[in-house]
C-alpha positions in Angstrom: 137.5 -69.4 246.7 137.2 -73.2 247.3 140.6 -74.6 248.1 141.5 -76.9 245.4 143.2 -79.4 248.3 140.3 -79.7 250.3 139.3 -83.7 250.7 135.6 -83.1 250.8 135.9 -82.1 246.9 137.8 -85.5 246.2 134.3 -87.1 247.1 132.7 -85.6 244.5 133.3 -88.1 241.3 131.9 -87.0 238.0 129.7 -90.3 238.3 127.7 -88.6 241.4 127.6 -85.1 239.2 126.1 -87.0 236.5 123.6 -88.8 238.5 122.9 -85.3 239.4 122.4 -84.2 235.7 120.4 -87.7 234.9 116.8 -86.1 236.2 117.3 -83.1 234.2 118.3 -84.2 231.4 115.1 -87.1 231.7 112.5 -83.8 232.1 114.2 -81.9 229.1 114.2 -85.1 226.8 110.4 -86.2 227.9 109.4 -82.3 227.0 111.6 -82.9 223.1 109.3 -86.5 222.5 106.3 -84.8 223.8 106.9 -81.9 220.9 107.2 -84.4 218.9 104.6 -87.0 219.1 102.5 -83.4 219.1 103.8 -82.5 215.8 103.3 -86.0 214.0 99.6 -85.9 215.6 98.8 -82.7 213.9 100.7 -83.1 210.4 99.8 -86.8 210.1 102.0 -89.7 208.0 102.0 -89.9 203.9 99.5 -91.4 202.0 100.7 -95.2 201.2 97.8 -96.8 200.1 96.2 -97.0 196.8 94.5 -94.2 195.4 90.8 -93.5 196.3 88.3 -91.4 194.1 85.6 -89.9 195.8 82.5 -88.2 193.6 80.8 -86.3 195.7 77.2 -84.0 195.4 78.1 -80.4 196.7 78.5 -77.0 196.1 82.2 -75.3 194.4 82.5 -73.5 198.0 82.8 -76.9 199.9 85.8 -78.0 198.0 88.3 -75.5 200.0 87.4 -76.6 203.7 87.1 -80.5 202.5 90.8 -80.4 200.9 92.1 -78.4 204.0 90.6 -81.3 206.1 92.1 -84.1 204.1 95.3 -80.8 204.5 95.2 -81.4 208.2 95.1 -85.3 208.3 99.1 -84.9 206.1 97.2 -86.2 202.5 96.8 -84.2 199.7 93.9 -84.1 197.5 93.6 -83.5 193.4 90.1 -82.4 192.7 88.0 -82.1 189.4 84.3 -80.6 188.6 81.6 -82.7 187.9 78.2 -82.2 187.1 76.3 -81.2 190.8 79.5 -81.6 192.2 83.1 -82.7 192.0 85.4 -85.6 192.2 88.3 -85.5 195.1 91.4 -88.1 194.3 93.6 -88.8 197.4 95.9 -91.5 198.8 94.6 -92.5 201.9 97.2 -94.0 204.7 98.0 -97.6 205.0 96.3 -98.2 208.3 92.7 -99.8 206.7 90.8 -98.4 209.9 91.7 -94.8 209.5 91.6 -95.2 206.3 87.8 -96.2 206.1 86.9 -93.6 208.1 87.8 -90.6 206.3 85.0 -90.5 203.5 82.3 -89.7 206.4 85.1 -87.2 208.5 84.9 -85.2 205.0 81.5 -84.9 204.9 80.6 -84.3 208.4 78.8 -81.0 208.6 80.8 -79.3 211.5 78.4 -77.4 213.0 79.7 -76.3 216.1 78.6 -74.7 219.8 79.8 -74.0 223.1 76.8 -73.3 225.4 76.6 -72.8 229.0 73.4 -74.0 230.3 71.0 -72.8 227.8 73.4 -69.7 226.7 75.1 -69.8 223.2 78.7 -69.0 224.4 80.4 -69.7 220.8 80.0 -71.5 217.7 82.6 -72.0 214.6 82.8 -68.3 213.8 84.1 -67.9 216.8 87.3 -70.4 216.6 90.3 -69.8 215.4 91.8 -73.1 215.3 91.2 -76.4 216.6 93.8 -79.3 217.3 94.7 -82.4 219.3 96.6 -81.9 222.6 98.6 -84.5 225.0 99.0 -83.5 228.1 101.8 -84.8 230.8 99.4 -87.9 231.8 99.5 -88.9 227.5 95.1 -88.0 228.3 94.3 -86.8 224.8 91.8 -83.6 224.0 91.1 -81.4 221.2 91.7 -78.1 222.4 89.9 -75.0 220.8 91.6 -71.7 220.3 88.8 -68.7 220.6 88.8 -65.3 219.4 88.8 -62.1 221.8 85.1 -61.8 222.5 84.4 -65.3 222.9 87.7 -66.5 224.9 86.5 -62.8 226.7 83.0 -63.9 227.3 83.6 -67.8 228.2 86.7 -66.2 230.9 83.6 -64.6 232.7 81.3 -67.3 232.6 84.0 -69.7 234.0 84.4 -67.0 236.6 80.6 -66.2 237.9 80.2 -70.1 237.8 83.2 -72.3 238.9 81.0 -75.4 239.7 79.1 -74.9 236.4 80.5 -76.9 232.8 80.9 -76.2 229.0 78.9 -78.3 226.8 80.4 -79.0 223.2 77.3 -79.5 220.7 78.6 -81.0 217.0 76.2 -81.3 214.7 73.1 -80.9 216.8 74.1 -83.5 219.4 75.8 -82.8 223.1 79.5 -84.6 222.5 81.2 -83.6 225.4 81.5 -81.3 228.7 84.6 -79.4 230.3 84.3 -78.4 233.9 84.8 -75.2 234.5 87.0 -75.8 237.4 89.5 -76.9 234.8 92.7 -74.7 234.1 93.2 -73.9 230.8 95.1 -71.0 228.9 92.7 -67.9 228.6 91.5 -68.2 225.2 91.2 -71.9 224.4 88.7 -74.5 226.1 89.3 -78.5 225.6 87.1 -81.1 225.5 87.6 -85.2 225.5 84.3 -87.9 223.8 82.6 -89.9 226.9 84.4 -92.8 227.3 87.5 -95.3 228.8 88.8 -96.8 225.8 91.7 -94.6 225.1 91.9 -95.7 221.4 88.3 -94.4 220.3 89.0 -91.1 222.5 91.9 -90.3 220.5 90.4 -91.1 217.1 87.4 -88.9 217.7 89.5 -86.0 219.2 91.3 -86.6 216.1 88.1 -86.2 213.7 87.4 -83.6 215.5 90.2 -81.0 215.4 89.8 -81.7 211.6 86.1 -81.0 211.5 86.2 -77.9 213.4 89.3 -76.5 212.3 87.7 -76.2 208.7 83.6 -76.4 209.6 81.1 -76.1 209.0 80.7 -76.8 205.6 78.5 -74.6 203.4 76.5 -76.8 201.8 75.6 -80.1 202.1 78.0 -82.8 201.0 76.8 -86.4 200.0 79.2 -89.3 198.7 77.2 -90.6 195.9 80.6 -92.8 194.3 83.8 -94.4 195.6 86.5 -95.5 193.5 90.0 -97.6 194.4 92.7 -97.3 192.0 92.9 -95.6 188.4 89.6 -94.6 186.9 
């Protein structure tokens, strides 16, 4: 037992034990904003903006995965049938650029695949969930969640071929690669767009989880009238 009367313990203020306590409680707090900034990223703000009316040509089966994307973005969505289609009412949010985007992020086809080389390693069956991810350095990805035989078959592919990459192919076109050098959780892969400016990364990571968390679509889907306000 420490002797209460020793000196060396009268050197020990409670300032120096906090400046002790300062970097832990720095890592703890900067792991609490991270959570956070993660959670507002995936449920999105409120709708502030004037109401938009979209008519759009599709089939009844494309109305589920287009309100669950709208879902994903934190807006909800009234929708009504319409000859050859149906019309989708929603409050859009208050920043004009996001806002302006969304009509085309709707319709986007989703068609996704993972391919190795010229081998089909996955496509949207085979995804479970897509969202955007931060990691420590604030470098923004969407990450893809796979299911058993995929995240099984990619594990080995990663494996055989360390130097090789993943491709992700949306709608027909080559978006983006991951290295396969790059550690990741078993069962998810990640991929960022081409380019520096950290802005358009994040919105397109960002039209992407929404895409491919609810693609593809089943049909079609053309906006053939836009609205603002009250019909």
């Amino acid at each position: 037992m420490a002797d209460p009367n020793d000196p060396r313990l009268k050197m020990r203020p409670l300032v120096g034990l906090a400046i002790l306590v300062v970097p832990i409680v720095g890592v703890l707090a900067t792991f609490v904003a991270y959570g956070v900034l993660v959670r507002a990223g995936l449920n999105g703000r409120q709708a502030r903006s004037e109401d938009v009316e979209l008519r759009l040509l599709a089939c009844e089966e494309a109305i589920d995965p287009i309100v669950a994307r709208l879902a994903d973005m934190g807006i909800e969505a009234k929708t009504r049938p319409v000859p050859g289609g149906f019309v989708l009412k929603y409050g859009p949010p208050a920043d004009a650029t996001v806002a302006a985007s969304i009509p085309a992020t709707l319709v986007r086809p989703g068609k996704m695949e993972i391919n190795w080389g010229r081998h089909l390693m996955a496509t949207n069956a085979q995804v479970t969930s897509a969202e955007p991810r931060l990691d420590l350095r604030m470098a923004s990805y969407v990450v893809l969640r796979l299911n058993p035989s995929a995240a099984l078959r990619i594990k080995d592919t990663v494996h055989n071929d360390p130097h090789g990459s993943l491709t992700l192919r949306i709608d027909d076109q080559d978006m983006a690669e991951m290295p396969n050098s790059t550690p990741i959780a078993e069962g998810e892969v990640e991929f960022a767009p081409r380019t520096d400016d950290d802005e358009e990364r994040m919105r397109t990571i960002a039209e992407w989880a929404v895409v491919l968390d609810h693609g593809p679509l089943p049909c079609p889907a053309e906006i053939v009238e836009r609205e603002n306000g009250e019909p």
